[in-house]
N, C-alpha and C positions, 0 to 999 in steps of 0.2 A: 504494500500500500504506500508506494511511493509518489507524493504528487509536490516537491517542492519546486522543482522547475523541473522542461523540458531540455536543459542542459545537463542535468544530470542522468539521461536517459544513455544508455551505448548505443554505438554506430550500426548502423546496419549491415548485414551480413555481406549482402553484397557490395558497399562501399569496402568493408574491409580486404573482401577478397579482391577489389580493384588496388588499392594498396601494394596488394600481395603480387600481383602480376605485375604492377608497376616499378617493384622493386628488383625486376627481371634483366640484369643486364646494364647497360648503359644508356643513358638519355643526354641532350643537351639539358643546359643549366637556366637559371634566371627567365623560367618561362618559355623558354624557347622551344623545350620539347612538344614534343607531336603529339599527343596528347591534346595539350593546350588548344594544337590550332582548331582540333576537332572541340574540344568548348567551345571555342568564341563562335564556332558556327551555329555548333547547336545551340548558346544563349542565342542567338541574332533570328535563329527560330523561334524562338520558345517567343521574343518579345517583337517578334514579324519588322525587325529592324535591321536591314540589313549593312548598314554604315556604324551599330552601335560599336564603342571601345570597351573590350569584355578583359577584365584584372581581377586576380584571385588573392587574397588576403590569410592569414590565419584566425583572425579575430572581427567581432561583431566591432568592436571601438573604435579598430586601427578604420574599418571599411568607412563606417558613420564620419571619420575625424575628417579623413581626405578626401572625403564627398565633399563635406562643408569647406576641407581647406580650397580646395577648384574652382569657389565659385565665392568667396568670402576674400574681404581687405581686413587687415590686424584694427582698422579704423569702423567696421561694418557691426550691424546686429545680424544675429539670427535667430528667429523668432520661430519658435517651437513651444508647443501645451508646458504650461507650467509643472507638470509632472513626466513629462518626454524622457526617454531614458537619456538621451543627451545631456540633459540638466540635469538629470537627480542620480545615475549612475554612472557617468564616467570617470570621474575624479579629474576631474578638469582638462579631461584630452582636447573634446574638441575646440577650447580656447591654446591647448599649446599647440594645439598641428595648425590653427589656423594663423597662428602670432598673435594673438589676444583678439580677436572676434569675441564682441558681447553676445550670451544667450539671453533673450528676452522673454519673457515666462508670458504667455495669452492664457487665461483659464478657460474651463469648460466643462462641463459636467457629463462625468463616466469617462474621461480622458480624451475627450474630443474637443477641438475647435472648432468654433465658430465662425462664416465667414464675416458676421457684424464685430466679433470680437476679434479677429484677424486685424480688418481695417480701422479700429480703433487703434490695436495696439501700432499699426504698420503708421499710421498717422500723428501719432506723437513721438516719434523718431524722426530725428535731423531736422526739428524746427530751429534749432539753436545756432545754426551754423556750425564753426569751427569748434565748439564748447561741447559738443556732444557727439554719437556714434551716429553714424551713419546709415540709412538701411539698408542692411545685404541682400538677405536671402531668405524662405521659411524651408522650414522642414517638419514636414507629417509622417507619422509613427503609425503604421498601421501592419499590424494589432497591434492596437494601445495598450501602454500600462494598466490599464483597467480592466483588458481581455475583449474591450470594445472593439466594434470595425467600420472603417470607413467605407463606404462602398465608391465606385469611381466614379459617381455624380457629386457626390461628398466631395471628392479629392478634386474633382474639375471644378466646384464652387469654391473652394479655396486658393486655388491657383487663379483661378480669375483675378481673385482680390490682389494676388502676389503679383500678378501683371501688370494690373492697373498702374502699380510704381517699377513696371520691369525687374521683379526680382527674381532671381533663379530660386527654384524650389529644388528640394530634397524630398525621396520615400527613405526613411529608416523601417527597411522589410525584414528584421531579424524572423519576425514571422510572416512569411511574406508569402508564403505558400496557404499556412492558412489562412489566410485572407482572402484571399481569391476561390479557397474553396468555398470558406462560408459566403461569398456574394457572390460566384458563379460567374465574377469578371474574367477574363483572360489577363495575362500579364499584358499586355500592351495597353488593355484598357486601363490598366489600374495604373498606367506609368506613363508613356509620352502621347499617347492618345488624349490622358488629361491635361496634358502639359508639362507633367513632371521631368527635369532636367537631366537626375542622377539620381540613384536608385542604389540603393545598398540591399543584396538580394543573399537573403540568408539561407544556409547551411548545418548550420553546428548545432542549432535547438531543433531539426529537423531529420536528424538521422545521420549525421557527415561527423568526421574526426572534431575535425578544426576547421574548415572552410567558409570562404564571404565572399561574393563576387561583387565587385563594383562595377555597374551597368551605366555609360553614359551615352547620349543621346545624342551629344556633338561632340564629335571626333575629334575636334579643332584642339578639346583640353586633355587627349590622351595625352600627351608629351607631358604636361604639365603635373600628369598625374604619375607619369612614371618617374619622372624627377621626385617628387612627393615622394613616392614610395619609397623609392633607396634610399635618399635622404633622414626619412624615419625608419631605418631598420630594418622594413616590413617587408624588403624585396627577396623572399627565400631560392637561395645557391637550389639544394633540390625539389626544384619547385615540382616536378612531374606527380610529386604526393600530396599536392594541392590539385593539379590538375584531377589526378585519377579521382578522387572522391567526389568533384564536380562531374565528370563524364557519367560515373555511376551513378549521382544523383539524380541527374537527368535521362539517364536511358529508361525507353520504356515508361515515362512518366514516373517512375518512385518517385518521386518528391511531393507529387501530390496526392498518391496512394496514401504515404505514408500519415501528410496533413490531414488527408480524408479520413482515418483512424483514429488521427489525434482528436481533430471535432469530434467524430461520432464517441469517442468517450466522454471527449468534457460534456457535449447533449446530456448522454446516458448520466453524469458524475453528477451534473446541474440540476438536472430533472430529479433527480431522487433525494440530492436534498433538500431541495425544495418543500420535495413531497413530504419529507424526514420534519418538516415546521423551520428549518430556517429561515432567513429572508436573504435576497445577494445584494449587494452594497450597488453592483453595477449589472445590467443584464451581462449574461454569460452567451456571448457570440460567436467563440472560438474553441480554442483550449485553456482557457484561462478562467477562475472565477474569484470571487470575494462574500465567501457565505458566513452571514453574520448567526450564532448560534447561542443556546444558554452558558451559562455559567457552569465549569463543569466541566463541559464538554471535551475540552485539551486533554486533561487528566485521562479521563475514560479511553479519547480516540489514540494518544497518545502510547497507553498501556498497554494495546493491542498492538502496538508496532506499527501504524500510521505515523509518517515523515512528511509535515509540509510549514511553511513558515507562516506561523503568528504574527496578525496585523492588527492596527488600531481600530479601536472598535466603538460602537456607541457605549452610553453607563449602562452599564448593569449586563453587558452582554461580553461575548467574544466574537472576534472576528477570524478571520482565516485566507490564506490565497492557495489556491487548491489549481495544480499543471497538470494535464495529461500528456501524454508522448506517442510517437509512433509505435512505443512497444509495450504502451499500457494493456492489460487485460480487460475484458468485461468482469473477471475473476475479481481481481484486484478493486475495483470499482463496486460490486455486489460487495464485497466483504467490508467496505469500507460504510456503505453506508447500513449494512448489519449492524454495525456497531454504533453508528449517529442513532439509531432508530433506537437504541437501547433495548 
C-alpha cells in the first residue's frame, strides 16, 4: 500500500531491458548515439511537429530550469500558480539556471490559474520601469500540484493572456502523460496547438529510470539550449541510457498504457474513499488526490503498512496526499481502503 508519490514506483520492465541492450557494445557519446536520433523522431510524432528540438535530461528540475532559462532574462518574471512545483519544490533552480528570473506566485483554486488572475498578475509587472522585473514568460503545470488538470482549452485561454504581452509560455508535464489521458487531448493539442513554446515532457514518475525530454517548438533556441545544458552539468558523456529508456517509453505507446493504469487507480483509490466518508480537499482528476479524513485515521492506516505523506488539514481532521503509479494494484488499492472503512 504504497501511495506516497509516483517517483517512488520502479521502472518498467521493459524500459529496463532497453537499458540492458543499450548497454551492448559501443555507442557514440553526448547524445549523438543512434538511438537518440530514433527519439527525436518518434517525439516529432508523438507531438505531429516535425521541426521540434527533442533533448533528454536526467531530472524533472534540470528539464523545468532550462525550459524557463531559453526563454527568460536574469531581469524577467515568470509567473506560474503560487503553489507550481517550480516555486514550492525546486530549491531555487529555476532562479539559478535562469541568472535570477523572478517566480511570481498567481493563485487559484485546486492549483489552477486563472486566465482573469493571469492578467492581473501579468499586469502589475514592469509598470515601474527600471525599478522592477520585467515580464518574461508563464509556465503551467499540468497535472497540478493539486492532482488537478488543465485541459487544452484551459491551456489555450491562458496562453492567450501570455500573448497578449508576447510572452513565451512553458508546460511543466512531469505528469504529462496523464494529462492527456484524463482529457483525451493529444500531445500536440495540449502543447503548441495551444501555443505553448516549451514543454518539459516527463518520464521518471511514469515508468523510466531517470529520464525528461525537453520539447521545443522553435528550433531557432536549440543551440541555446544545448549550450545550457553543458554549461549546467546536465549534458550526460553516456547519454545512449537516457536515450534507451525514452525509445522504450515510447514504443508501442507504454507511456500512456502505463498513465492509463495510473488514472484508473487513482478513479478506483478516489472513489472509495470517498465512498469510505472522506471528503478531497481538490477533485481527484488524475493520479493524484488530497482526502481529508477523521482523526485517527494515520495511526490505524499507518499500522497496517500504508506509506503516503501527511498534509495540512482542516481543525479537527487529517489530511493526506494519496499517488498511484503505473504499477499500482487494484490489490493494493482494495486493501487500502479495507482499512479506511475500518
Amino acid at each position: 500500500m504504497y501511495f506516497t508519490s509516483d517517483n517512488a514506483s520502479g521502472a518498467h520492465p521493459k524500459v529496463l531491458a532497453a537499458i540492458t541492450r543499450a548497454n551492448d557494445g559501443f555507442a557514440r557519446s553526448y547524445g549523438a548515439d543512434e538511438i537518440m536520433a530514433r527519439v527525436t523522431a518518434r517525439v516529432r510524432e508523438v507531438f505531429e511537429h516535425p521541426e521540434a528540438a527533442v533533448y533528454l535530461v536526467s531530472t524533472g528540475t534540470v528539464a523545468n530550469s532550462l525550459a524557463l532559462a531559453i526563454h527568460s532574462k536574469p531581469w524577467s518574471a515568470v509567473f506560474a500558480h503560487t503553489e507550481a512545483h517550480i516555486a514550492t519544490d525546486e530549491c531555487g533552480a529555476p532562479e539559478f539556471y535562469t541568472d535570477g528570473a523572478k517566480l511570481i506566485g498567481v493563485a487559484g483554486d485546486h492549483g489552477k490559474m486563472t486566465p482573469d488572475a493571469l492578467a492581473q498578475a501579468i499586469g502589475r509587472i514592469g509598470e515601474v520601469g527600471v525599478h522592477g522585473v520585467q515580464r518574461g514568460m508563464v509556465s503551467i503545470t499540468n497535472v497540478t500540484e493539486a492532482g488537478t488538470v488543465y485541459t487544452a482549452a484551459e491551456v489555450a485561454d491562458l496562453v492567450t493572456v501570455a500573448k497578449r504581452w508576447d510572452l513565451p509560455c512553458h508546460l511543466d508535464g512531469a505528469r504529462f502523460a496523464n494529462a492527456l489521458v484524463a482529457t483525451g487531448a493529444t500531445a500536440a493539442d495540449m502543447t503548441w496547438k495551444a501555443g505553448i513554446d516549451v514543454v518539459s515532457f516527463g518520464g521518471t514518475k511514469n515508468g523510466c529510470m531517470g529520464v525528461e525530454a525537453v520539447v521545443m517548438f522553435d528550433p531557432a533556441k536549440a543551440w541555446e539550449f544545448e549550450l545550457r545544458r553543458k554549461r549546467a552539468g546536465h549534458l550526460l558523456s553516456k547519454h545512449r541510457f537516457l536515450s534507451a529508456q525514452f525509445e522504450a517509453y515510447l514504443e508501442g505507446d507504454l507511456w500512456l498504457d502505463m498513465a492509463t493504469h495510473a488514472n484508473a487507480m487513482g478513479a478506483r483509490l478516489a472513489t472509495g474513499v470517498a465512498a469510505a466518508g472522506a471528503r478531497h480537499q481538490h477533485p481527484a482528476q488524475a493520479n493524484m488526490m488530497f482526502p481529508e479524513w477523521a482523526m485517527g485515521t494515520h495511526q490505524r492506516l499507518e499500522a497496517a503498512g500504508a506509506a503516503y505523506y501527511q498534509m495540512p488539514a482542516s481543525p479537527g481532521m487529517e489530511a493526506a496526499r494519496l499517488v498511484t503509479s503505473w504499477n499500482t494494484t487494484e490489490a493494493e488499492v482494495d486493501q487500502f481502503l479495507s482499512v479506511l472503512r475500518g
